[in-house]
BAKEMI-885331 format. One record per residue (C-alpha): y, z, x; residue number from 1. Coordinates in steps of 0.2 Angstrom, whole numbers, plus 5000, padded with zeros to 4 digits. Layout:
% BAKEMI-885331
v;w;u;n
Y;Z;X;NUM $
...
***
This chain:
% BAKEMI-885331
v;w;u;n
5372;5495;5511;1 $
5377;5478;5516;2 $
5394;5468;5514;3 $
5387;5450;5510;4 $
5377;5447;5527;5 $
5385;5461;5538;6 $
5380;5480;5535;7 $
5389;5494;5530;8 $
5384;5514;5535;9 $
5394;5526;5527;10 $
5394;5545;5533;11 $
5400;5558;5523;12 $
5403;5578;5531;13 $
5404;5583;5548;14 $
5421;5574;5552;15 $
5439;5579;5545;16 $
5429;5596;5536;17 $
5446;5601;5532;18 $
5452;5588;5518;19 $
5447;5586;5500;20 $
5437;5570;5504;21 $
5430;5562;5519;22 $
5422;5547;5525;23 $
5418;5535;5537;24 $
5416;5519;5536;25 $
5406;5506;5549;26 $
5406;5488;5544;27 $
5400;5478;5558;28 $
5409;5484;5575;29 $
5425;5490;5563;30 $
5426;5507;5559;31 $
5436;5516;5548;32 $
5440;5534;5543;33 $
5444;5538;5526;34 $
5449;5556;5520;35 $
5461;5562;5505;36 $
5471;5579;5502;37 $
5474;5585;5485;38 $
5491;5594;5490;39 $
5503;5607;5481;40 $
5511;5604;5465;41 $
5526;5592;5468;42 $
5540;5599;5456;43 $
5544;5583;5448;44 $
5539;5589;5430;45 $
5525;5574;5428;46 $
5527;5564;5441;47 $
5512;5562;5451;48 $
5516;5557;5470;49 $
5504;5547;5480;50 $
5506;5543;5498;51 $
5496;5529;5508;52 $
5494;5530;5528;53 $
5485;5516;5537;54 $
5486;5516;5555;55 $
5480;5511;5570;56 $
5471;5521;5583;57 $
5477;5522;5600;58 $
5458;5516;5604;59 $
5460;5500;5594;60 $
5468;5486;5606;61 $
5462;5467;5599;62 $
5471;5453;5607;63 $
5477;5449;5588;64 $
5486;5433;5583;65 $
5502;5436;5569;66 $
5492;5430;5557;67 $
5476;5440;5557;68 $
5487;5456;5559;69 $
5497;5448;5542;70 $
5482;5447;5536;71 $
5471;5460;5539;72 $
5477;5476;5549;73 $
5497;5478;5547;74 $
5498;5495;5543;75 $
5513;5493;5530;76 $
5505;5480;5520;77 $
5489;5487;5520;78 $
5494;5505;5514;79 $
5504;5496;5499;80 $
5489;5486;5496;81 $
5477;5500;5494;82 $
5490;5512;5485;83 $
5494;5496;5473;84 $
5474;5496;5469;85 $
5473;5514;5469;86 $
5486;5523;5459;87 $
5481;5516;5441;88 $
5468;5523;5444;89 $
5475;5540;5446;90 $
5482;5551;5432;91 $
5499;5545;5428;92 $
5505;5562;5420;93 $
5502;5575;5434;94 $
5515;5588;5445;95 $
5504;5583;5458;96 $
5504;5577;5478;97 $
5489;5565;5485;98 $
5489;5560;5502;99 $
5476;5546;5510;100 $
5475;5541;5526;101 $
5466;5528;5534;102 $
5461;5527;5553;103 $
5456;5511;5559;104 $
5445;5519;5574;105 $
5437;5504;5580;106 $
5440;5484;5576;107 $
5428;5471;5570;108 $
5438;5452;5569;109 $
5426;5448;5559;110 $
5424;5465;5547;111 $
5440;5465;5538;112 $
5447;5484;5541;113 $
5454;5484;5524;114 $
5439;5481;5515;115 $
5431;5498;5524;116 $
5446;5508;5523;117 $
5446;5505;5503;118 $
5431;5509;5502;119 $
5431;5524;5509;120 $
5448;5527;5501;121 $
5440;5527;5482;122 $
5424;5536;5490;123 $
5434;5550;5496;124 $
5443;5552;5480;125 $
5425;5549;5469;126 $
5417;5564;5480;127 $
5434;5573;5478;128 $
5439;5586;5464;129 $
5454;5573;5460;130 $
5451;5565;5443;131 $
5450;5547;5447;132 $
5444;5531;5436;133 $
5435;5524;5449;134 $
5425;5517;5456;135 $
5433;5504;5465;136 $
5428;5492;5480;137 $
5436;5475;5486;138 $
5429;5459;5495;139 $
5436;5442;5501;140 $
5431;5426;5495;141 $
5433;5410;5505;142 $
5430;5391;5498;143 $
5425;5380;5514;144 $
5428;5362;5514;145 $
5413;5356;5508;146 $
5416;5368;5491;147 $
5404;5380;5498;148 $
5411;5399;5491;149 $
5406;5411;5503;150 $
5411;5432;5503;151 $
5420;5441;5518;152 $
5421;5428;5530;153 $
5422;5427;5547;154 $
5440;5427;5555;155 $
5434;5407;5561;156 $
5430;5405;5544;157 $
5445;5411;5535;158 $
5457;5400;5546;159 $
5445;5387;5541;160 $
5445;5389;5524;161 $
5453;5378;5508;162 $
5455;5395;5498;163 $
5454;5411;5507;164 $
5455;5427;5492;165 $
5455;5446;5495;166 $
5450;5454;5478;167 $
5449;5473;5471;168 $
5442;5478;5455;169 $
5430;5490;5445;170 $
5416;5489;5435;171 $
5426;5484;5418;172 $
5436;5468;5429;173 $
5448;5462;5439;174 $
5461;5474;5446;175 $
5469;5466;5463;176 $
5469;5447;5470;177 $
5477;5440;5484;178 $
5474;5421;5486;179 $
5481;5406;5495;180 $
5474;5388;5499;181 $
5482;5370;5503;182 $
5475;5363;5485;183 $
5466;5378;5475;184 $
5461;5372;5457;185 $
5462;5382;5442;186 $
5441;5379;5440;187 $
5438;5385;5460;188 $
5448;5400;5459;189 $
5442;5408;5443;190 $
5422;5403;5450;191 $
5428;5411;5465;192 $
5437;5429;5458;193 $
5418;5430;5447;194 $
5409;5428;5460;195 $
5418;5441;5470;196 $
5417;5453;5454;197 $
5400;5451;5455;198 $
5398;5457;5473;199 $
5411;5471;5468;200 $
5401;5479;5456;201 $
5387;5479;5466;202 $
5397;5490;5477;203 $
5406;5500;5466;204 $
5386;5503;5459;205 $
5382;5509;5476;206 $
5397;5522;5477;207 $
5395;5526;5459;208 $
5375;5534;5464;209 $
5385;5544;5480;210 $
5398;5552;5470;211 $
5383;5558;5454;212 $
5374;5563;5472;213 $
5387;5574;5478;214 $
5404;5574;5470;215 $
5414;5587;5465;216 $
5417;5592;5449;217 $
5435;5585;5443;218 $
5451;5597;5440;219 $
5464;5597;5427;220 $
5481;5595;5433;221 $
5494;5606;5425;222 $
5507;5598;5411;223 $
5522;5607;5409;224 $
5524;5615;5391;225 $
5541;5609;5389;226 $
5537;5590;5395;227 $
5523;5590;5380;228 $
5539;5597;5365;229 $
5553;5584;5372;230 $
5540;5569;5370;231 $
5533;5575;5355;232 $
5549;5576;5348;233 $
5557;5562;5355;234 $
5542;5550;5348;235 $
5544;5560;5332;236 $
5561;5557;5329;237 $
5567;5540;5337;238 $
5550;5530;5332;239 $
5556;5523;5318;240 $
5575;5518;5324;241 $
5567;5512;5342;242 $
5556;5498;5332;243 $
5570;5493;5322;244 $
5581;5492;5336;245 $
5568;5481;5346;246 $
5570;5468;5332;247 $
5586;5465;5336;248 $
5587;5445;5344;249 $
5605;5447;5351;250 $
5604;5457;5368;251 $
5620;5465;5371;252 $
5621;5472;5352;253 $
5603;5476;5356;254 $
5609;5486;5372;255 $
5622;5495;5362;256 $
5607;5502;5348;257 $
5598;5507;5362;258 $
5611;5515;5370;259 $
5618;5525;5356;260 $
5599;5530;5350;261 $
5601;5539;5369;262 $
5617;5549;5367;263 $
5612;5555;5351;264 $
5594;5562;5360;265 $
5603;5567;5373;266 $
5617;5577;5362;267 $
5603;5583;5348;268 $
5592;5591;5362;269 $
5607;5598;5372;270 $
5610;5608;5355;271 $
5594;5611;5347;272 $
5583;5616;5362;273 $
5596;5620;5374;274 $
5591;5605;5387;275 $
5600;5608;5403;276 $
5605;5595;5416;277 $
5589;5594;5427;278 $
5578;5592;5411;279 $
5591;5577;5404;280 $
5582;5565;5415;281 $
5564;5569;5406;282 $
5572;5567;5387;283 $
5579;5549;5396;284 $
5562;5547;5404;285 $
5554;5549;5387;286 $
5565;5536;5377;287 $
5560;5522;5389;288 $
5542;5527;5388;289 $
5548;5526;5368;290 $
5555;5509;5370;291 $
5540;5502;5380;292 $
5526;5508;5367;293 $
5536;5502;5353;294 $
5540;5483;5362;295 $
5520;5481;5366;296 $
5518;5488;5349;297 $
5527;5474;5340;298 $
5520;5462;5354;299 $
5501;5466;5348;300 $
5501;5469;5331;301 $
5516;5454;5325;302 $
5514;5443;5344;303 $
5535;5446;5343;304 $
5540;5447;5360;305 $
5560;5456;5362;306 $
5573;5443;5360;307 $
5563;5434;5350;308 $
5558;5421;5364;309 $
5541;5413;5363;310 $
5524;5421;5372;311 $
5524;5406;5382;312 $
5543;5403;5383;313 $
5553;5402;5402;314 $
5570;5409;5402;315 $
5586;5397;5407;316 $
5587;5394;5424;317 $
5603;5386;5435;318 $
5601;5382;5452;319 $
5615;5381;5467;320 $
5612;5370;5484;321 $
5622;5375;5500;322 $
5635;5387;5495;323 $
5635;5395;5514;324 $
5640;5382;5525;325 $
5634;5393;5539;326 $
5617;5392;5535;327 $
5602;5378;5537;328 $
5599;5378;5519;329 $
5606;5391;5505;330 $
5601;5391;5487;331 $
5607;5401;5472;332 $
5595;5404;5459;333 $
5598;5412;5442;334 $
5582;5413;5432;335 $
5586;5423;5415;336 $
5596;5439;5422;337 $
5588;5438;5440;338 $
5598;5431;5452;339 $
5593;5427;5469;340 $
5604;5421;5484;341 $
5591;5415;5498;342 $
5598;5408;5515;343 $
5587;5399;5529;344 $
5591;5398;5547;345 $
5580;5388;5559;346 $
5578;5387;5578;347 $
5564;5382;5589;348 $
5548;5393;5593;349 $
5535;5389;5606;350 $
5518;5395;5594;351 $
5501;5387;5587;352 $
5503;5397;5571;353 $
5513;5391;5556;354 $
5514;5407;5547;355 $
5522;5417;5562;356 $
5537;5406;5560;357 $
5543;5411;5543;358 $
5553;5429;5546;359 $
5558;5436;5531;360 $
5572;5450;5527;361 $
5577;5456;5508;362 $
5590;5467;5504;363 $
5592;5474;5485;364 $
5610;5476;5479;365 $
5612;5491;5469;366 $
5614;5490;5450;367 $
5622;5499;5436;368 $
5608;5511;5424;369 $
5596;5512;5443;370 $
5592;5529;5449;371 $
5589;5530;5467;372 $
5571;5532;5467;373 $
5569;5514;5455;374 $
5580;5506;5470;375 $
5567;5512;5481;376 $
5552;5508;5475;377 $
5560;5492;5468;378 $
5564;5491;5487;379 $
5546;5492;5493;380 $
5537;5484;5483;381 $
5545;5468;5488;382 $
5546;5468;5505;383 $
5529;5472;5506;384 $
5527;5454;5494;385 $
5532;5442;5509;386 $
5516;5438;5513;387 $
5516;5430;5495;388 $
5531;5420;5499;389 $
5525;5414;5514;390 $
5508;5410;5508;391 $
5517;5400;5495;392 $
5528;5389;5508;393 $
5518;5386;5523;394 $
5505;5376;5513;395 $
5518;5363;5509;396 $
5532;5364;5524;397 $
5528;5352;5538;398 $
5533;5360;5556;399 $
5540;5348;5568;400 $
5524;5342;5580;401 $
5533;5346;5598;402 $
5539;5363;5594;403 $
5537;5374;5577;404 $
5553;5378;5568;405 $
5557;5396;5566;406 $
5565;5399;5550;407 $
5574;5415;5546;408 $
5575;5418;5526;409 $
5586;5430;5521;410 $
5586;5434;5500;411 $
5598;5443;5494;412 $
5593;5452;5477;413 $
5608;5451;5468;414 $
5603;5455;5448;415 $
5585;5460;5443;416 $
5579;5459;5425;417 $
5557;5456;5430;418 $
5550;5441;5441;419 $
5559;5446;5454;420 $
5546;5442;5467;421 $
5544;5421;5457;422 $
5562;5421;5459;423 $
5561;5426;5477;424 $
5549;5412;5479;425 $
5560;5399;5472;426 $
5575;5401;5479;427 $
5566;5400;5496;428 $
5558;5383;5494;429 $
5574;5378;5488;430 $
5584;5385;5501;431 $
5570;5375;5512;432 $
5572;5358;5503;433 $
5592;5359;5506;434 $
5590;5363;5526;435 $
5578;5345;5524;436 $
5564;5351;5532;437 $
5549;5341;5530;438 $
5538;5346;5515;439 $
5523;5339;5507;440 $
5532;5342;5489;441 $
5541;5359;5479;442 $
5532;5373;5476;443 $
5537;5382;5463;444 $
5530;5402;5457;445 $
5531;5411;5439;446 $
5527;5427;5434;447 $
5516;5433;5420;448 $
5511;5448;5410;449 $
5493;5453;5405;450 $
5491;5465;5389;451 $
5476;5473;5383;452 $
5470;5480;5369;453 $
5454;5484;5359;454 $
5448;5468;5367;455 $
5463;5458;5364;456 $
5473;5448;5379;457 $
5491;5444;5375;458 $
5497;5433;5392;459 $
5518;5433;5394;460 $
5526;5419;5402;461 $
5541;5424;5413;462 $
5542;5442;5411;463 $
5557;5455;5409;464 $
5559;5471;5417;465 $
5554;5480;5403;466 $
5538;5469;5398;467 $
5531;5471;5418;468 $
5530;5488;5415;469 $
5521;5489;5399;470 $
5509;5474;5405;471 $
5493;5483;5411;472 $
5492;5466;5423;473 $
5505;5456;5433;474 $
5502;5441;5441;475 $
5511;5429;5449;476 $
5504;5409;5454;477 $
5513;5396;5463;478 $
5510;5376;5466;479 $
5515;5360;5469;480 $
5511;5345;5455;481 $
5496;5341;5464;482 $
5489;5360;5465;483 $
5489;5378;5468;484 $
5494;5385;5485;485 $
5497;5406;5479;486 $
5489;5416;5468;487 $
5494;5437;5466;488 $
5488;5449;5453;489 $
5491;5467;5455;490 $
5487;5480;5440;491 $
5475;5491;5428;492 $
5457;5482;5428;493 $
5457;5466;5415;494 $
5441;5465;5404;495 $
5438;5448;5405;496 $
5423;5436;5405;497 $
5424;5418;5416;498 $
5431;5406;5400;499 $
5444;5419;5397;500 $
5451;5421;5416;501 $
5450;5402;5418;502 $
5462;5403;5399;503 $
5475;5412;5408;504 $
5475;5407;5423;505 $
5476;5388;5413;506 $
5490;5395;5404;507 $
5499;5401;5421;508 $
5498;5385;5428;509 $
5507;5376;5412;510 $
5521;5391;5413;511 $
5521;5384;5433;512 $
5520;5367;5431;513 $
5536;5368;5415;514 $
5545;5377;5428;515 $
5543;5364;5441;516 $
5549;5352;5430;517 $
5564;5361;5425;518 $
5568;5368;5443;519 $
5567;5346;5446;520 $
5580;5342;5432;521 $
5590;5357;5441;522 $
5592;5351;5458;523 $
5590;5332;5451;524 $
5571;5326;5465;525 $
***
């Protein structure tokens, strides 16, 4: 098999005998070994547990740049990105523990590691006895200046390039894209995430005649007998009253229904099926899956969205220049019920690349109604969605020419409802516009919602918590006036033809370009 120009071998047995699913990966000078382990049962009634590792061999020693280790081999960033890809594409309802590792043996600059290690990530669980809805495979996608679109370029190439992509998907569409240029247009990034499909299914065909070849026949994970009665019940009973609570435009009295259609779960299971303490959290778990079927109910059949705001509507937005006198620059952003406080500090740094002197740190203030293990997962999945922010910035921020500025950004997360990591992003560039830096104009980011069904798309402008999780898509785009400079989307595969992605991705950039303006009338540029 070949990856564009380069080729690929992939060996299967004789290495790692003693896991559920091995492979190894050679993709020009890179190689990569992939295996999986299908572990015990996890004890979390149905939650299944999967767990990433990507890491670097002690053999592996490349003189690496910040940005090609940003980009390409940071261990953190890439096992979120191959669990993100992965996991919808893993049984959601199973008491089960799925460990992959990836072990980056040799290194290739110009073989991306993390295109081998998921492939052989979604071969090793297509050959395995896991159920899994692959297969999946991902490419890059680069657009050179003389609007030439080429696949996994060289790492000369990708520094070179006007819009450099890495994009995941399966046979049915889009899953995964991660994309950043100086001036990206609408037209050249839907031409560009096709093409890529193109070449992905290609792949995924490849993997697809492997895993009839010599997969495994799939198991059936366990479900507990109590978890099938409590959500049974619990859709039975509260269906009705959950729909019509939904309806309900004013928030807080909205909050109040919701709460009270809990206690009464809580107290009605508690006496009629003897529910004790540990199993409380599943007839709670069961509500919200309750309230997020009923919400995308009334979104695709009556295109009402909660609150009664618009499909297309942004939330209110107030903004707050320089309130720490001890920082460069400061901004407070509240965008509907997320509030962000984002802080910059600069000094000077003696380095060639941009990108190394944005250094980011978040912290997550606790909130009322989150369980510990929201807060952590709320936790990682943002920190590892830097990259995004500082995609979005350094195509506009203009470094002083004698010596780069290092700016330190600090964002404190102080209220979450949804876009958080959009918010993240605003509050930075404007943290950046009050330090005075020199920028080629604002760059603002909003986050969408994709939801299908039977064929239908239903794109959300500005999304809540509670709309992210039902989306079977998220994704977020930033952008100046001029263009865009950031693109994310991260979910369950979209069915969708060219005309249809260029629609939403249109419809994004409106959302983007509204919230410019009104970020604009905020801080009065």
């Amino acid at each position: 098999m070949r990856f564009d120009q380069m080729p690929v071998t992939i060996e299967i047995g004789g290495l790692a005998t003693q896991t559920d699913g091995s492979v190894l990966i050679r993709y020009g000078d890179t190689v990569v070994l992939s295996t999986v382990i299908n572990g015990e049962e996890t004890g979390q009634g149905e939650a299944l547990s999967l767990e990433v590792q990507y890491r670097l061999s002690s053999l592996v020693t490349p003189e690496l740049g910040v940005d090609a280790a940003v980009n390409e081999i940071q261990p953190k960033l890439a096992a979120h990105r191959i669990k993100q890809i992965l996991e919808p594409l893993l049984p959601k309802k199973a008491n089960q523990d799925i460990q992959i590792t990836n072990t980056v043996l040799s290194y290739d600059a110009d073989c991306a590691p993390f295109l081998a290690a998921l492939l052989g990530s979604a071969l090793a669980l297509g050959i395995s006895d896991i159920p899994f809805l692959g297969p999946i495979a991902s490419v890059a996608v680069a657009q050179l200046d003389d609007n030439t679109v080429i696949l996994n370029p060289t790492s000369i190439q990708r520094q070179q390039a006007e819009m450099y992509a890495l994009v995941a998907g399966t046979d049915q569409g889009l899953s995964f894209v991660n994309a950043t240029g100086k001036s990206m247009s609408e037209k050249t990034l839907s031409q560009g995430l096709m093409f890529a499909l193109d070449e992905i299914r290609r792949i995924n065909k490849f993997q697809a005649k492997i895993i009839a070849t010599i997969g495994k026949s799939k198991l059936e994970f366990k479900k507990t007998a109590i978890a099938d009665t409590l959500k049974s019940e619990i859709f039975k009973l509260y269906r009705k009253q959950m729909l019509a609570t939904l309806t309900t435009t004013n928030s807080a009295t909205r909050a109040a229904k919701i709460k009270t259609i809990k206690t009464s779960a809580l107290n009605y299971f508690k006496t009629s099926m003897r529910v004790e303490t540990n199993t409380q959290a599943l007839v709670l778990k069961y509500l919200a899956e309750l309230e997020q079927a009923m919400t995308r109910q009334l979104l695709l059949d009556k295109n009402i969205r909660v609150a009664g705001r618009a499909l297309d509507a942004l939330r209110p937005l107030s903004v707050q220049l320089n309130m720490l006198s001890t920082a460069t620059g400061s901004s407070l952003l509240q965008q509907g019920k997320t509030q962000i406080l984002a802080a910059l500090r600069s000094a000077k740094i003696k380095s060639n690349d941009v990108k190394a002197a944005i250094q980011i740190n978040t912290h997550f203030l606790p909130i009322r109604g989150e369980s510990n293990d929201d807060f952590q997962v709320t936790q990682q999945i943002d920190w590892l969605d830097h990259q995004y922010i500082r995609n979005a910035l350094t195509q506009v921020w203009l470094p002083q020419a004698d010596h780069l500025q290092r700016l330190n950004l600090d964002l404190e997360i102080l209220d979450r409802d949804g876009s958080i990591l959009s918010a993240s992003t605003n509050a930075a560039m404007l943290a950046l516009l009050a330090t005075g830096a020199l920028v080629d104009s604002a760059v603002v980011s909003v986050t969408m919602g994709l939801v299908q069904h039977q064929g239908k798309i239903v794109v959300l402008t500005d999304i809540s918590n509670l709309e992210q999780r039902f989306s079977e898509s998220r994704l977020e785009i930033a952008g100046t006036k001029q263009a865009l400079t950031a693109f994310q989307m991260i979910g369950q595969p979209i069915v969708m033809a060219q005309p249809e992605l260029t629609k939403v991705i249109m419809q994004a950039r409106q959302a983007q370009l509204a919230l410019l303006e009104l970020v604009k009338q905020a801080i009065s540029i």
